[in-house]
C-alpha positions as CSV (number, residue, x, y, z in Angstrom):
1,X,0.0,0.0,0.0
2,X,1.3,3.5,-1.0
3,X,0.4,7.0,0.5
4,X,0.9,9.9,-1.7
5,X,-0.8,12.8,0.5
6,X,2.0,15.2,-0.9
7,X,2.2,18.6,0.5
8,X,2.3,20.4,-2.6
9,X,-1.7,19.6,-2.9
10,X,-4.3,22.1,-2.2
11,X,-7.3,21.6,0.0
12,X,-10.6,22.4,-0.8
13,X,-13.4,23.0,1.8
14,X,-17.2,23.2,1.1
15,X,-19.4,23.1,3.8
16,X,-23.3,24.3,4.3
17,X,-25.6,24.4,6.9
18,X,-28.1,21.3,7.7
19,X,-31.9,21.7,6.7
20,X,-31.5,25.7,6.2
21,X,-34.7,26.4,5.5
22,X,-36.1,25.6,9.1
23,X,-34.0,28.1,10.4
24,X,-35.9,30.6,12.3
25,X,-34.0,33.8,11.4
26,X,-32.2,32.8,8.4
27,X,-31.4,36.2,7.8
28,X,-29.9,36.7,11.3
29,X,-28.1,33.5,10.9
30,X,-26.8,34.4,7.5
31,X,-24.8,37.3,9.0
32,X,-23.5,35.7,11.9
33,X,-22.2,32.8,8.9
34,X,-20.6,35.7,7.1
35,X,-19.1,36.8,10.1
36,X,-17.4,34.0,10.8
37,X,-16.1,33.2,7.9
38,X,-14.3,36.6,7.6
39,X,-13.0,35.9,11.2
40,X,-11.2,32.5,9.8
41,X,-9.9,34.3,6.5
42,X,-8.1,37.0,9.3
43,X,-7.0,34.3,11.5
44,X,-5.9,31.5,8.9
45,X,-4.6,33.9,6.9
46,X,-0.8,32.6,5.8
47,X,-2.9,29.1,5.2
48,X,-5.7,30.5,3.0
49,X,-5.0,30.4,-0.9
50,X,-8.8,31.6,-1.7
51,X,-10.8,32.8,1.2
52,X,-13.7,31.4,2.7
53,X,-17.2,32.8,1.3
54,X,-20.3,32.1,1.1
55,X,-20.9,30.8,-2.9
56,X,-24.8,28.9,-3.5
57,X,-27.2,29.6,-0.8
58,X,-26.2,28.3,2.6
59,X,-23.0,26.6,1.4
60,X,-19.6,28.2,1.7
61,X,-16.1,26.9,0.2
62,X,-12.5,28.0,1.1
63,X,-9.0,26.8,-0.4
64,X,-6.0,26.2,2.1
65,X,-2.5,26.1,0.6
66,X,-1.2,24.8,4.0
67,X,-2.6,21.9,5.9
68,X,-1.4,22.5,9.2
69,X,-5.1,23.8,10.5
70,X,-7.6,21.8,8.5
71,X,-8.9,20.4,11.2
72,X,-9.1,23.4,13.3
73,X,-10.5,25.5,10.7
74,X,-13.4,23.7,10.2
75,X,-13.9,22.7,14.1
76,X,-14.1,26.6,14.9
77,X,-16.6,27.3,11.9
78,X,-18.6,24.1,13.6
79,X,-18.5,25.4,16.9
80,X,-19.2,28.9,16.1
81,X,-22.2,28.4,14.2
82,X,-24.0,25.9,16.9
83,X,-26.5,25.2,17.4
84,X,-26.9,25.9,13.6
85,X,-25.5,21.9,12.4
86,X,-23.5,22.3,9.7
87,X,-21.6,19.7,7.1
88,X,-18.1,19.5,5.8
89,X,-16.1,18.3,2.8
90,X,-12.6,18.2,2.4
91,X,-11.1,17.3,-1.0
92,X,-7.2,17.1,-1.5
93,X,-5.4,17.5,-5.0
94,X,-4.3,19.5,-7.5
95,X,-5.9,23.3,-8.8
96,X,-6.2,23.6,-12.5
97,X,-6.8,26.9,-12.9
98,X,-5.6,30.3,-11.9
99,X,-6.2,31.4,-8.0
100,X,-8.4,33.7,-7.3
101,X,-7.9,34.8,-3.9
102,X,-11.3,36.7,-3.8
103,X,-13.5,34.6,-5.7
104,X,-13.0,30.7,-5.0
105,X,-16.2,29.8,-7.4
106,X,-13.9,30.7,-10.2
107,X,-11.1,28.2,-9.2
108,X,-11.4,24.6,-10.5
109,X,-9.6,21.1,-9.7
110,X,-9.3,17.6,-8.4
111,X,-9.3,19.1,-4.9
112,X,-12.8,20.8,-5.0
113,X,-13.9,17.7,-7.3
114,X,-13.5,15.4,-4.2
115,X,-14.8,18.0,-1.6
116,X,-18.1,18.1,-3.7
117,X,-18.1,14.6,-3.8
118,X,-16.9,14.3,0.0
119,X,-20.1,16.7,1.1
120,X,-22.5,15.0,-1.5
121,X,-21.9,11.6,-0.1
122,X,-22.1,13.2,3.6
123,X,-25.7,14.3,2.7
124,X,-26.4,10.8,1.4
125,X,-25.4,9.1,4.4
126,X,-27.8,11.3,6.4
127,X,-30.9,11.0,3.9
128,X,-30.9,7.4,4.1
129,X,-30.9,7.2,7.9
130,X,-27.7,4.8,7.4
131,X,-26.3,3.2,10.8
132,X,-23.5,5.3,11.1
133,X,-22.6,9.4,11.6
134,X,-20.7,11.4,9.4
135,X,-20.8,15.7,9.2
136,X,-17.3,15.5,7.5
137,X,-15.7,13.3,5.1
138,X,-12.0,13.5,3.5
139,X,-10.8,12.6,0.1
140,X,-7.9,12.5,-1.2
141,X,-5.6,10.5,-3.8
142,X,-7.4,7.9,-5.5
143,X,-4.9,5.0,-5.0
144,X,-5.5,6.9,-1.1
145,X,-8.8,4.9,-1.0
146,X,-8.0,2.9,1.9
147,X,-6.3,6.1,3.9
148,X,-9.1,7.8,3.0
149,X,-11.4,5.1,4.8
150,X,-9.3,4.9,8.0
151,X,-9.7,8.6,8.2
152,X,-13.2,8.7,7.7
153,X,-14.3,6.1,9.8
154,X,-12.1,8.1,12.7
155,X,-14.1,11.4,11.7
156,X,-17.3,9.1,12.2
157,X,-16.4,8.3,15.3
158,X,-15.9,11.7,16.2
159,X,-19.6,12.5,15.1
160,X,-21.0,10.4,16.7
161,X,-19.1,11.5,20.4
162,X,-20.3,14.9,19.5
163,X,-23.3,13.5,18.8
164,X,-24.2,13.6,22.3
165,X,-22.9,16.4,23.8
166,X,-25.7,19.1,25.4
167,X,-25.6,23.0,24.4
168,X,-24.2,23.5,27.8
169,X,-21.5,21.1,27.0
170,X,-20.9,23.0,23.8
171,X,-21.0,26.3,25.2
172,X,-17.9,25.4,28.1
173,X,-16.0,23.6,25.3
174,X,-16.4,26.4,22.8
175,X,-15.1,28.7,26.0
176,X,-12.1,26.2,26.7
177,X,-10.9,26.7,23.2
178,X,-11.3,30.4,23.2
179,X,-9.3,30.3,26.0
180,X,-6.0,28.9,25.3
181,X,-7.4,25.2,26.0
182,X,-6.8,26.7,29.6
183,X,-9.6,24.9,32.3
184,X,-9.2,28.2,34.5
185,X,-9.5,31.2,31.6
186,X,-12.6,29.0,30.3
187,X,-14.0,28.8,34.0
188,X,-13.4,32.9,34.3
189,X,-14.9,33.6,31.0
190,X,-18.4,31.8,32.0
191,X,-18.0,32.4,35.5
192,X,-18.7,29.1,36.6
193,X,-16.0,27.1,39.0
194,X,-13.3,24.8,37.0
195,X,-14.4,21.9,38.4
196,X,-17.5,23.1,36.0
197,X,-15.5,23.2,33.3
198,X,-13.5,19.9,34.0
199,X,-16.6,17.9,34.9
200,X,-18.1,19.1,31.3
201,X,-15.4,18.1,29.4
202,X,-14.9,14.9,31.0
203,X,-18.3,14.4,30.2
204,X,-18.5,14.8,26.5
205,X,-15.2,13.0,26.4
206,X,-13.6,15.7,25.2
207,X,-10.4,14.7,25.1
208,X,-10.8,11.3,23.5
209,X,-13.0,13.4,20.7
210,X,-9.3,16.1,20.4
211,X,-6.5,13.5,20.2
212,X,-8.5,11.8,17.6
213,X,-8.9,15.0,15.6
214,X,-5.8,15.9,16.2
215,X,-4.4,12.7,14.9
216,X,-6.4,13.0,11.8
217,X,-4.9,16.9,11.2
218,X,-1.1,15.7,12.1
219,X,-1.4,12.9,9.2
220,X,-3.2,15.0,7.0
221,X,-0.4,18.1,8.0
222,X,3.4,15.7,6.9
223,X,5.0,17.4,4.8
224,X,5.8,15.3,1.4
225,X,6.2,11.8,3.5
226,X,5.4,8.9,1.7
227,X,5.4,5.1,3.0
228,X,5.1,2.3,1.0
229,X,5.3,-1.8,1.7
């Protein structure tokens, strides 16, 4: 088996929100979608080649030239938008046109090929009530197939942990992260006692949910290794 998730491929992102149209203030929601995207383009800036935007209704798409934050990215746009449930696809390959840094509908390529395909097949799983969980799938190299499934079921499993966790849960984990991953700033910043904090994250099995992530963006992240047997 062969890996060939070389560094010199871009990333596309496409995500959109779940069931838009039962939103209650779409319009409201809209804004604070915009929002938020503009606050990743500032932050991930040195890792964007074509900013996030909004491009068809409630769906956005991005393209990262540096994989080092894929993982965070799209965990922060998550997070942000909750309870609003949103949907990711990541496609890794190659751009075949010219970059527009302003206007990402005008790029085309293997990379946003598979995220289509990635977010497409995300939205299939969830129509036909299938036995597992997936928000976000990853493809990449075609001869990746089997990479590709690893990481995918992992991201599954990650689902379905965050599956379960309450808006409170959600709310002291979206604080932690705010806060330096620090138990103490994220207790200060909701004044509630970190034991609060601890208790919650413990709950939601936090951690198990962030090393697996994390795993998934440090693979994803090498730099031009290959292994082969």
């Amino acid at each position: 088996m062969s890996l060939n998730l070389f560094y010199d491929k871009y990333v596309a992102i496409i995500g959109d929100i779940v069931d838009s149209k039962r939103l209650k203030d779409r319009k409201a929601t809209q804004q604070k979608y915009k929002d938020i995207l503009s606050d990743v383009n500032l932050k991930y800036s040195e890792d964007i080649a074509a900013k996030f935007s909004i491009t068809l209704g409630d769906e956005f798409q991005g393209l990262l030239k540096n994989r080092s934050n894929i993982m965070k990215i799209i965990s922060e746009i998550e997070m942000a938008m909750s309870p609003v449930e949103m949907r990711f696809g990541i496609g890794i390959g190659d751009i075949n046109t010219d970059i527009n840094f302003d206007n990402s509908r005008e790029i085309d390529g293997t990379a946003y090929h598979r995220a289509r395909r990635m977010i497409e097949e995300v939205k299939g799983i969830r129509s036909q009530h299938a036995g597992r969980d997936a928000s976000l799938m990853i493809c990449s190299e075609d001869e990746n197939e089997e990479i590709d499934e690893l990481l995918n079921s992992i991201l599954s499993v990650c689902t379905a942990l965050k599956s379960k966790w309450t808006e409170r849960q959600k709310e002291i984990i979206q604080a932690y992260l705010l806060n330096e991953e620090n138990q103490y700033k994220a207790a200060k910043y909701l004044d509630i006692g970190q034991s609060s904090v601890s208790k919650a994250l413990n709950n939601a099995r936090f951690y198990s949910f962030k090393a697996a992530l994390d795993n998934v963006n440090s693979f994803l992240g090498r730099e031009g290794e290959g292994t082969s047997d």
